[in-house]
N, C-alpha and C positions, 0 to 999 in steps of 0.2 A: 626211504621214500614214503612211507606209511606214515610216519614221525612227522616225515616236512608237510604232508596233509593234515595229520591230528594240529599242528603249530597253527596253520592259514587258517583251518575253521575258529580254533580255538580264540586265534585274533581277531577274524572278523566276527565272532560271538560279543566279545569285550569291545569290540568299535561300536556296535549296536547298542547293544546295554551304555554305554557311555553316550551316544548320539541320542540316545533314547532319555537318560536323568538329564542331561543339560536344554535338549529341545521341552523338556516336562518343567525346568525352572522356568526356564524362558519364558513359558506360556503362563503358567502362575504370577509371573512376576510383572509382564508386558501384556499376555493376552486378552485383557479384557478392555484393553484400551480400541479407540476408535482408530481407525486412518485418521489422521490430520492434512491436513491442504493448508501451505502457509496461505496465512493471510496479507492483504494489503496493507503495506504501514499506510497507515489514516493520514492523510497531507493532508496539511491547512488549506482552506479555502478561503479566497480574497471575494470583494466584491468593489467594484470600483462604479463609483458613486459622483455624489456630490457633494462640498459641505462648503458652505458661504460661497458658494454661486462659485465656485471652482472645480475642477477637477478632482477626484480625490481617492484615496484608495485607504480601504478597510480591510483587518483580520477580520477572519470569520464574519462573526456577525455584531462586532465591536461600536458601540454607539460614536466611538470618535476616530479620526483616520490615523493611521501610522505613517500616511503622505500625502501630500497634498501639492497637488500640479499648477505653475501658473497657465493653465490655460481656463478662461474664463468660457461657460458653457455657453454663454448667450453667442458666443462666433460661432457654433457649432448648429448642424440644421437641425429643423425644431424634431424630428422623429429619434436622432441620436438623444437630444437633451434628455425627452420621454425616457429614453432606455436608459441615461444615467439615473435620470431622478428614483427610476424605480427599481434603478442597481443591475449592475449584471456581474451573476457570481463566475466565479473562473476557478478551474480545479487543478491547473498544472501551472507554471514556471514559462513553460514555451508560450502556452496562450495570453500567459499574462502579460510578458514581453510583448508580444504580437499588437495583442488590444491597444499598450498605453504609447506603441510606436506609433501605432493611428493614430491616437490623440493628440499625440505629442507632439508629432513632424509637420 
């Protein structure tokens, strides 16, 4: 009985000392790093504009369009035009559908 006592200390002595060199790497190795928080993948942002009196749609902030819609701005009322001519940026996929189904339909 005395034996299987001296065994349980003497093991949980060696768990400790063991939990204790691997938690001491660990902190050496990893410790001095910050929390991270992922970040947001950066999505492209469109801006749907105008270019030769049409409808039109720009990467980012790209001097020429990547498409260009036939609808000509002049059918459209003059406070929409205003808001192409001076572009309206859009930040997602959803909205951007959204905007050029307006335009479009």
């Amino acid at each position: 009985m005395r034996q299987t006592v001296r065994l349980v200390i003497l093991s949980l002595a060696v768990s400790a000392v063991l939990a204790t060199g691997i938690l001491s790497f660990l902190h050496l190795k990893y410790g001095d790093l910050e929390p991270t928080t992922p970040k947001l993948i950066e999505q492209e942002t469109y801006t749907v504009g105008v270019w030769e009196g049409k409808l039109a749609l720009f990467e980012s902030s790209a001097e020429f369009p990547v498409k260009l819609y036939d609808v000509a701005i002049t059918s459209l009322p003059p406070e929409e035009q205003q808001r192409l001519r001076t572009g309206i940026t859009v930040r997602s996929d959803g909205e951007l559908e959204m905007l050029l189904e307006d335009y479009t339909s």
